[in-house]
N, C-alpha and C positions, 0 to 999 in steps of 0.2 A: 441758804436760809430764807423762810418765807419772810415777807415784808405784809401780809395779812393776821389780822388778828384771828383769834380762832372761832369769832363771828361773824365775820365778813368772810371767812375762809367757807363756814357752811351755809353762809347764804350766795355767796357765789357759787359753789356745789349744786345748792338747789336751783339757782337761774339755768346752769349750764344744762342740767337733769331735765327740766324741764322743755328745753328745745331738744333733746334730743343728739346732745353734745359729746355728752360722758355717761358712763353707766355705775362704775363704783367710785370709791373714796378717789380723791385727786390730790396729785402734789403739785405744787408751785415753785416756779425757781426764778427769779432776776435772770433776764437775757440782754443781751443787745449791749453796746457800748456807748450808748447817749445819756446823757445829763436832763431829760427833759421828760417826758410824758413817762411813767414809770410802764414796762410790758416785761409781761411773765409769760413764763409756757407752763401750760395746764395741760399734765399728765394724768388718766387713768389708769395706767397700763398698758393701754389698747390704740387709744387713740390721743391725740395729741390737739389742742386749738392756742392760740393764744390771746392774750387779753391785753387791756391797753387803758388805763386810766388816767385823770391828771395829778400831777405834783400836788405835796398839799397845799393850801391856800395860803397868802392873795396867790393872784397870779394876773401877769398886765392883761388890761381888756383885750377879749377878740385871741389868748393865745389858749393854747391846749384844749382846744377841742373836739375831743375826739368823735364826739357827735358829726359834726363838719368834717371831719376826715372820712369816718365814715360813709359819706353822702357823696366825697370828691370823688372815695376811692371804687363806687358802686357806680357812678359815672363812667368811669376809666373802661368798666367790665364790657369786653369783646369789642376793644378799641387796637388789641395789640400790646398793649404798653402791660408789663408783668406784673399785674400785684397780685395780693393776695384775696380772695374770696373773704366777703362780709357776710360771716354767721347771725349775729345777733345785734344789737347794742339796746341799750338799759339807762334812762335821764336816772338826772340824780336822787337818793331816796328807793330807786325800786329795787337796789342788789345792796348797796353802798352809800356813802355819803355823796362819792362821785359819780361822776355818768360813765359809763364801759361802754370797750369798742372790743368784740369778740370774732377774730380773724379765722383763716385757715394758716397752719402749720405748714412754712413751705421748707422742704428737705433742702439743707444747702450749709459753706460755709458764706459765714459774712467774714470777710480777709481787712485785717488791720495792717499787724507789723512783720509778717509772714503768710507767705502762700501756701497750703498746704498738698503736702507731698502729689497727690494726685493729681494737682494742678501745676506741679512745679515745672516743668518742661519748658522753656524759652518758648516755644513755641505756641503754647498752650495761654502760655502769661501773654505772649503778645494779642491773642484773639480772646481774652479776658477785656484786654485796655480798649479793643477795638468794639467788642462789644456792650462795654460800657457808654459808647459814646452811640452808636446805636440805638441803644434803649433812650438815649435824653431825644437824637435826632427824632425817632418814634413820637417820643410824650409830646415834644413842639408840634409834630403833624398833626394831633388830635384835631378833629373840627368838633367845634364846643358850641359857635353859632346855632342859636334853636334847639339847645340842648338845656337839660338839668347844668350841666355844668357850667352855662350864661350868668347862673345865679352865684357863682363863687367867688367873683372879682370884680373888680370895677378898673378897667383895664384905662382910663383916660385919666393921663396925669399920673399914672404910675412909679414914675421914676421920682419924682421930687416927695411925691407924700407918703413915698418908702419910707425915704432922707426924711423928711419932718417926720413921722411917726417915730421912727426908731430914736428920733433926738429926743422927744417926749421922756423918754423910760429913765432917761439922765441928767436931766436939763432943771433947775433947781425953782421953784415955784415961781420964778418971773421970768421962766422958759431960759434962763443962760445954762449954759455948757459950760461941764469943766474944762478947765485949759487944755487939757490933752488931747479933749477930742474938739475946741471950737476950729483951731486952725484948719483941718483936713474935712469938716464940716462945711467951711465959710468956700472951700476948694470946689470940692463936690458940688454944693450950693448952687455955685457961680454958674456952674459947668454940665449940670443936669441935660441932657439929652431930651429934643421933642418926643412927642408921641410916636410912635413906629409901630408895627407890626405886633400882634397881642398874641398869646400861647397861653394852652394852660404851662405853668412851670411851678416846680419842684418846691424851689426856697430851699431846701437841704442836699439837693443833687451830691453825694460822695462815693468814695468806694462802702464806706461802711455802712450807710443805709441801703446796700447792695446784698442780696441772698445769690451765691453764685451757683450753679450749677456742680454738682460734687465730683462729676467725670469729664472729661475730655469730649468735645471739643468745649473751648472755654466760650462758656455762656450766663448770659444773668437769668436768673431764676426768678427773681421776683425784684421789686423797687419797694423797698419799707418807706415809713415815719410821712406820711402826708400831711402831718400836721398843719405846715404852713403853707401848704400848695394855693393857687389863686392864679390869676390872669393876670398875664403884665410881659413882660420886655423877655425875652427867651434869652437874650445875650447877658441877662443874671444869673441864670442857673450855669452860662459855660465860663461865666467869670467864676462861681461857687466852685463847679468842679475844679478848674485849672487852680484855685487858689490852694483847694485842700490838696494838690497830688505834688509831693513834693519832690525835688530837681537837687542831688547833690550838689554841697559848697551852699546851700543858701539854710539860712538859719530856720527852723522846723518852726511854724506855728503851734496851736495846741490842734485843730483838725489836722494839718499835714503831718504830725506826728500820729494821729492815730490810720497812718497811710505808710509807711516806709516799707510796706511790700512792695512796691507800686518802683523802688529804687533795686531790686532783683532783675537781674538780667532777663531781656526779656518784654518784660511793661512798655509801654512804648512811653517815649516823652510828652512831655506837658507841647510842646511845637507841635508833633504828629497828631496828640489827640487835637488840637485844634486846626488842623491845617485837614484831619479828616472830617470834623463838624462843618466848617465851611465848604469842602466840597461836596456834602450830599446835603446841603441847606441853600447852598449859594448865599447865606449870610456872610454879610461884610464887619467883619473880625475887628478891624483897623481902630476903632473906635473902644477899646476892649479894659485901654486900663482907667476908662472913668468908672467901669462896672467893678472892677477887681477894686479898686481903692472902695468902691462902697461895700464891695463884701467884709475887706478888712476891718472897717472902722464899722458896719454894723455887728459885724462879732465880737470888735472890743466892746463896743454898747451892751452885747444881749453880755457877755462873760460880767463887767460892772456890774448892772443888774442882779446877776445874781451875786456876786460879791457882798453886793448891799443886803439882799435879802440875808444871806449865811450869817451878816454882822447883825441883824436883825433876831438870829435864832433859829432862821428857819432855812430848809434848802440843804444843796447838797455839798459837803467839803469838798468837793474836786474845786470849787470855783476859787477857793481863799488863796490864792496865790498872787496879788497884783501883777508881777510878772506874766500874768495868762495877756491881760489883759494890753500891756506894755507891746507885746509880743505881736497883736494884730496890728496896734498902732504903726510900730514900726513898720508893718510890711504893708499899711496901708498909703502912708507918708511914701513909700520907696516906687510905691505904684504909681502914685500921682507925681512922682520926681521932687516931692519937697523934702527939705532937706528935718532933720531930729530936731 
């Protein structure tokens, strides 16, 4: 079912006509499996592009935008790291109310809670995992010095004005936290890691922002959702991964639940994918669950957030569940060894 009205639907007709995108009528459909920046596939028949807009309004400063993504992911282009080709994009007012980011269609599955049959082969699954961590080793090698991409981050101080910034979105006009999240907060806080080594990195690094390759041998096709991409600590993006890829007997977050392929024979473990990122980075791993406690307790943050917004009116139901949010908590507490 379209999410366009049927004016935005022929004025995006006409932007995409215009460059030379699509030739007849198009349909639109909801793809992808995230809660965050809305993207559709725009069919003509013939040819295929996709689109990328943001959620409707507020939206916290500085997130969804696809304008910035666009600009990361045109950087990225003949660096090695897979994405997808930047057709158009459009500020706000000249298609829509919002600003578009107009990709190329890349053929592939993106793999959730099963692998699909063509890839299903043990063997196939295992050079899937190994290629996943490949493609992050890849994106940290970028050299961004003297580059467009110098402008996307501010890589000094990184790690603690994550932590403050993210505390912002839930911290109640005299900046206090709720109790759920001050303790693993005041943790983290404490514990923040100096300056180290800068990368471009992900911020969303999972299997599901992964376009995989549709045949054999198992490879990634493309890296989607740059949304939050920027400069800063590379060992957040392989805290990110290792956090959403989930490890029988431990209780499923809401990303590692949108990953239980990844528990098919075959995948290789949550040890192996990092016991392969440090040997073709020579990064020292050891330091790993002050990153992973901050991935957990910034995804309770962003899930709250939206909670608040759905209570608001606005926003999407997948968030209304407080147990979502309960969920990173706990696995962020577990990280950092403090106790519920």
């Amino acid at each position: 079912m379209s999410r366009w009205s049927a004016a935005e639907h022929d004025a995006l007709t006409g932007f995409l006509r215009r460059h030379g995108l699509v030739d007849g009528p198009v349909t639109t459909r909801p793809i992808g499996d995230g809660h965050s920046n809305l993207t559709d596939l725009v069919d003509d028949g013939t040819r295929r592009v996709v689109v990328r807009r943001p959620p409707p309004p507020p939206v916290p400063p500085g997130a969804h935008d696809v304008l910035r993504e666009a600009a990361l992911m045109r950087g990225l282009a003949g660096t090695g790291v897979p994405v997808p080709a930047v057709l158009a994009t459009a500020g706000p007012g000249e298609v829509v109310d919002a600003p578009l980011l107009v990709m190329s269609h890349v053929a592939g599955p993106v793999v959730t809670t099963a692998t699909p049959d063509a890839l299903a082969a043990p063997r196939t699954r295992r050079e899937l995992g190994e290629a996943v961590v490949d493609a992050l080793v890849g994106l940290h090698a970028v050299p961004w010095r003297g580059t467009p991409l110098a402008e996307l981050g501010r890589p000094k101080g990184f790690a603690r004005r994550h932590l403050h910034r993210m505390a912002r979105l839930v911290a109640d006009d005299d900046g206090r936290l709720p109790d759920p999240f001050a303790g693993l907060h005041a943790w983290l806080d404490a514990r923040a890691p100096a300056d180290g080594e800068a990368t471009v990195i992900h911020n969303d690094f999972r299997l599901g922002n992964l376009v995989l390759a549709p045949e054999p041998p198992g490879r990634v096709a493309a890296v989607l959702d740059w949304e939050l991409a920027t400069l800063g600590d590379p060992l957040l993006d392989v805290a990110y991964l290792l956090a959403c890829h989930p490890v029988a007997g431990e209780p499923l977050t809401p990303t590692a639940a949108m990953a239980t392929a990844v528990l098919e024979p075959g995948w290789p473990a949550r040890d192996e994918l990092a016991a392969r990122y440090a040997a073709a980075t020579g990064r020292d791993l050891s330091g790993l669950a002050w990153y992973t406690a901050l991935v957990s307790w910034k995804l309770a943050v962003l899930y709250e957030y939206s909670r608040r917004r759905l209570g608001d009116g606005i926003g999407d139901p997948y968030y209304a569940d407080p147990a979502l949010v309960r969920s990173f908590l706990d696995a962020g507490r577990a990280a950092a060894g403090l106790t519920s």
